[in-house]
Structure formats: C-alpha cells, structure tokens
N, C-alpha and C positions, 0 to 999 in steps of 0.2 A: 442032673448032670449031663446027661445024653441028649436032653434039648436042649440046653445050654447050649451045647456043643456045636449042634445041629442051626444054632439060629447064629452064632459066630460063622458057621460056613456060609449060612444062605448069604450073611451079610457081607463077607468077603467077594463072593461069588458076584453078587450084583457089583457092588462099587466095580471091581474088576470090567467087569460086562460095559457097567457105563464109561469108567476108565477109557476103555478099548473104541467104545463108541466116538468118545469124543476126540479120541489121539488118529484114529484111522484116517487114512486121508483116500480118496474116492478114489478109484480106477481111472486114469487119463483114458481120454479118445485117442485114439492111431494119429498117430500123424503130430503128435502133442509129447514131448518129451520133459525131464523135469533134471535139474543136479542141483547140485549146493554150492554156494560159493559166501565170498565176503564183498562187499563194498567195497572201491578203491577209487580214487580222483586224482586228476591229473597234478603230478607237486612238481615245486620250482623253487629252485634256492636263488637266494638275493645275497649274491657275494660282492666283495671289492673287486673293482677292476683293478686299482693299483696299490701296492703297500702303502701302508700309513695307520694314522693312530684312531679307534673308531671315537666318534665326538660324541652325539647322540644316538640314541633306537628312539624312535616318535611310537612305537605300537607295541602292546605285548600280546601274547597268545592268546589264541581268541578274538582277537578281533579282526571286523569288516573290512578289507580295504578296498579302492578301487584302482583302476588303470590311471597310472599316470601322480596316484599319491604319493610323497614326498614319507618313506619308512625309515632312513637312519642319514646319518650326514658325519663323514669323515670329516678330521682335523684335517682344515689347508693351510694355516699358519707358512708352512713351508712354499707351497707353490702360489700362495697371496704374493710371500716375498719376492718370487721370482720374476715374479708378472711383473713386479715395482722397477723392477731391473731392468728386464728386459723394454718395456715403456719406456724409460732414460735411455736406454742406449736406441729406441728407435726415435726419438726427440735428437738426438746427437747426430744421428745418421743425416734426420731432416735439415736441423742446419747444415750440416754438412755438404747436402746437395744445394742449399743454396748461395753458400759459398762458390761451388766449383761452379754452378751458374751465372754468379756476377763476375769471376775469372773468367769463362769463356766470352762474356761478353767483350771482356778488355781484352783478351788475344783474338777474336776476333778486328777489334778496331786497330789492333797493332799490326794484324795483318794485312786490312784492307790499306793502312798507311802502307806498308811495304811495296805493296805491290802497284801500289802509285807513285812512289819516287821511284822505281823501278823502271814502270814505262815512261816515266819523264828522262829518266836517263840514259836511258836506251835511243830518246828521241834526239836528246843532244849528241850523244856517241855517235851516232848516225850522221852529222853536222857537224861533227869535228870539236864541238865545243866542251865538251866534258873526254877527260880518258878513261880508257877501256878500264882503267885500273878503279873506277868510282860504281860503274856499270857490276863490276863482277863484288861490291861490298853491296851496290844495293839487291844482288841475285841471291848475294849469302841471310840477308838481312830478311827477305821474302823468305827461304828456307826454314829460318830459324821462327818465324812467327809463324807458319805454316806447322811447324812440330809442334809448338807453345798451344796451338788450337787442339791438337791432337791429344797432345796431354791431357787439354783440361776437358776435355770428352770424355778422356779416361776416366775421370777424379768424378766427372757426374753419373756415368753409366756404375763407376764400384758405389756410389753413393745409393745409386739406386738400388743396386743390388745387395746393400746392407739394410737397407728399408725394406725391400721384400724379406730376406729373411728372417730380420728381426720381427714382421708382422707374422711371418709363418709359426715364428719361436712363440708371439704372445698366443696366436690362438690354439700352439698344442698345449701350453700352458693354461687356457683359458678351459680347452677338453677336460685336462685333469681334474681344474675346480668343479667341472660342473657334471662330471661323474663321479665326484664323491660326494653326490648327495643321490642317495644309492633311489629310486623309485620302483615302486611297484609296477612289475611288469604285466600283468594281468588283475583283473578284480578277482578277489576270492578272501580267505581265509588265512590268519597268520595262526600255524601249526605248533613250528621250534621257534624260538629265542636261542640263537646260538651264541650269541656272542652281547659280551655288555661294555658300555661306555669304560673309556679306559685303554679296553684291549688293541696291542699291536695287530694289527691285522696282514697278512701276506696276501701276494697281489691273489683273488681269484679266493679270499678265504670266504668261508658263508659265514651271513650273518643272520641272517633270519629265512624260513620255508615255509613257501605257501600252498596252501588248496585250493584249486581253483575249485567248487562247490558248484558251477554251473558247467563240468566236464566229469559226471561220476557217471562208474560201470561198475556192474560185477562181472570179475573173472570167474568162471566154471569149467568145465572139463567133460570134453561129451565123448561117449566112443565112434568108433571108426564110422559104423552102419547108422548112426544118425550126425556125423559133422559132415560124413561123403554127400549129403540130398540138403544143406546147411545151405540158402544162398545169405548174402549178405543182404544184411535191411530186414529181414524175416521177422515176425511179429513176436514179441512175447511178454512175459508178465514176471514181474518180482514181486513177492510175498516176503516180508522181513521176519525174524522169528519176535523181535520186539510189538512189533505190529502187527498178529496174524489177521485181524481182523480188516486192512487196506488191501488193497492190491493196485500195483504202480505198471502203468505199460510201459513196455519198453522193447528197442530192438538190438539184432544182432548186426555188430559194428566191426565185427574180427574175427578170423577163423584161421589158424595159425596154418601152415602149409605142413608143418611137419607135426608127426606126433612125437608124445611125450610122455612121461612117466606122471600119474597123478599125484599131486605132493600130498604127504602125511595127513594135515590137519583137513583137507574136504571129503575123502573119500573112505573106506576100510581097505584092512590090509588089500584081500581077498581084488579088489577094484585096482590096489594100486598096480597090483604086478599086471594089469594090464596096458596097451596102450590109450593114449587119448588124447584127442586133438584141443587145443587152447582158447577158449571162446570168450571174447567179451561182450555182453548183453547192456547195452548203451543208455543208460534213462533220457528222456528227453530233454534237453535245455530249460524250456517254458516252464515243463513240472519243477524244473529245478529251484531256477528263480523265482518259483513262486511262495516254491515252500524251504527258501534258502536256507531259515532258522535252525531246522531241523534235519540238513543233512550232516550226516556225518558220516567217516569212511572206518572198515571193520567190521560193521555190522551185519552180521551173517544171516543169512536167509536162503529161500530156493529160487532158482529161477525155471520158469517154464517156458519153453521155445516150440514154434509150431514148423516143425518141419517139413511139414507139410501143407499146400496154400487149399487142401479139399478139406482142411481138419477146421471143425468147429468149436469155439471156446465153451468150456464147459460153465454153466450158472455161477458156480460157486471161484471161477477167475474172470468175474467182469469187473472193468475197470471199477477202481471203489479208491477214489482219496479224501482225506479228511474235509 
C-alpha cells in the first residue's frame, strides 16, 4: 500500500514537472516586452443612403468580396418613375425652346419691317409728302415689335432655364438609382447580414458589415515604463494561442496619448487598477493577403514588442508562418 502510494506521487510529481516544462514560457531579453490581446480588423457597414425598400443582398456571411462589387440593390420602382417624368417634361421644355426660337425669328423680321417703314417715312415727312401723324404710327409700330423681340427672348432664355433644371432634376434622380445598388466599399469579408430582401429600410440603415481581412491588429495594453520608450513602427511578433507553434511579425502602428484603465477580459484584476497606455501591433498587409483564408478577428494570443532597437529576438520568436 505504501508503494503504491509512493509510485502515484512519483507519477504525479513528473507529469507536473513535465506539465510545467512545457507551459513555461522562457525569460524575454530586456528591451522585449510581451501582453495579451485579441485580434480586431478594420469593419464598415454598407447602409442605404436613401429610404426605400431593400430588393436584393447578392452576398451572405462569409463571403469574399471586392472593391467596387455590386452587394445588395434597393427597389427604384419609385425614382425609375420619376426619372420617366422628369424626361417628358425635359422633351416639353425642348420643344418649348424651339418654338420661342422660330417666334423670335418672326419678331425679329417684324421688327426689322418696322424700322424700315420707319425710315422711309421719316424720309417722306421730311419732304412734306407723308404727315407727321403716319411718322409717329410707324415709331409706335417699331416700339411694339421691338418689345415682341424681347418677349420672345424671354420665352427662350425660361425655356432654357426649364432644360437646365429639368436636366439637373434627372441626374439627382439618376444619383438616387444608382446609389441604390449599395457596392462594396472596400475588399474584405462579409461579417453581419443585417438586413433581408423585403425590409423598409431608413435612409443610412445597415445592411450588411464588412472586414476588411487585409487591415488586422491586435490591441494590447502596455504600462507607463515601457509605452513611454514605444516609438511607432517598432518591431514585434504575434504568437496566437490557436497557433503556438507560428509566429507572425508584426509592428506597432498606435500608441494612444493618454492612459487608461485595462479592460476586464486581457489582464487580472491586480493589472487592471493600474494605468496603461492603448497599443495596437499592426500585422502586415502582404502576410495578410496571403494567408487571407485564415484570418480571422477575436482570436486571442500574446503580442511581443521590442522596445528597445539594442534588444535581440530571442530563437524561439523567429519569424515562423505556415
């Protein structure tokens, strides 16, 4: 019973030992600091810019998209119609001006008659052979075709200016259609599905949110004595806890100006009632892209940051990707 006992301790005692060996994580070099954070990427919601009813989602969660992809498409039913309207009444406007253009042409010739019996009878009055009293009907007759020009100036300048606005009216009309076919504003990842065919949508509502996958950082939290010697750009490495076996380079892209209290889930109590400054450690684009499939954001791991440009990476954080 007593060796029994004795061979359950020894074997407790080892596994423990080995336990220990393999959870330990090595002494950092100076100058080499380490915290914990999660994953996060840069997100963007894909709203309506104007009320209306949503018609399609082309994408659901999880999937690839790129810049410039066509992701959901409002009902235009309504400003189709409008645009139908507004085009008849700029066709209306157009005849319009060409009416008051073949008018101006005939007060024109009305006027140029005036003002030729005009001087013709001014010639005669002059000569005695016509009265002053024919003289002052052909000055009145000048007068009046002289306004009849002016008019029809009028009639083509509003004609004009019912063409311009009526073209002004189709193309804010023309905006609305063609901002309701909502596109993806960046390449990345479609996250939420917020909203589904059917739904009234309010101007600026979301409908779908993206990850941009070639913009992720972990946020960590460093204290005072190592974010104060923190320049930006600084080298460092992400180890994921999913992954211990990789290690991802990466740099510091953020170092918040003021400090802050460390939230709940990265640190222990004992760290939180400390202060500490907001650091986000940047992965690279390239890494990203390359290994797109596989990013994802939340996923919690350490980051280690070299505060120091004399500190040498230790063996066991050399760059290592799949």
């Amino acid at each position: 019973m007593l060796v029994a006992s004795a061979l359950v301790i020894i074997t407790v005692a080892t596994g423990g030992y080995l336990l220990w060996r393999k959870l330990a994580v090595p002494r950092l070099p100076v100058g080499i600091v380490m915290a914990n954070g999660r994953t996060e990427a840069e997100r963007v919601d894909v709203a309506s810019k104007f009320p209306g009813r949503l018609k399609q989602v082309l994408v659901k969660e999880g999937d690839t998209v790129t810049a410039g992809q066509t992701l959901a498409i409002m009902d235009t039913a309504e400003y189709e119609a409008e645009l139908n309207d507004a085009r008849a009444t700029k066709r209306q406007a157009e005849r319009q001006l060409d009416q008051a253009v073949a008018l101006m042409a005939q007060r024109h010739s009305e006027l140029d008659l005036a003002v030729v019996e005009l001087e013709r009878a001014e010639k005669l009055a002059a000569k005695g052979y016509t009265p002053r009293q024919v003289v002052d009907q052909r000055t009145s007759a000048k007068i009046t075709a002289q306004a009849a020009v002016n008019s029809a100036q009028a009639q083509i300048d509003l004609a004009k200016a019912n063409i311009e606005s009526t073209a002004a009216r189709i193309d804010r009309i023309q905006t609305y259609i063609n901002d309701s076919v909502l596109l993806a504003p960046r390449s990345g990842r479609v996250q939420y599905r917020l909203a589904l065919p059917g739904e009234v949508m309010a101007a600026g509502g979301k409908v779908l949110t993206l990850l941009d996958v070639t913009d992720v950082y972990m946020t960590v939290f460093l204290p005072t004595q190592d974010a104060g010697r923190l320049p930006i750009g600084a080298e460092a490495r992400i180890v994921f806890d999913a992954a211990p076996q990789y290690v991802v380079p990466a740099s510091v892209s953020f170092v918040a100006t003021e400090a802050q209290f460390t939230p709940k889930y990265v640190e222990t109590r004992s760290e939180r009632e400390k202060l500490m400054f907001r650091v986000k450690v940047q992965i690279p684009r390239e890494v990203l892209e390359k290994y797109a499939a596989w990013v994802k954001t939340g996923v919690p791991g350490v980051s280690y940051i070299r505060v120091s440009q004399d500190a040498v990476w230790p063996d066991y954080l050399t760059v290592k990707l799949p």
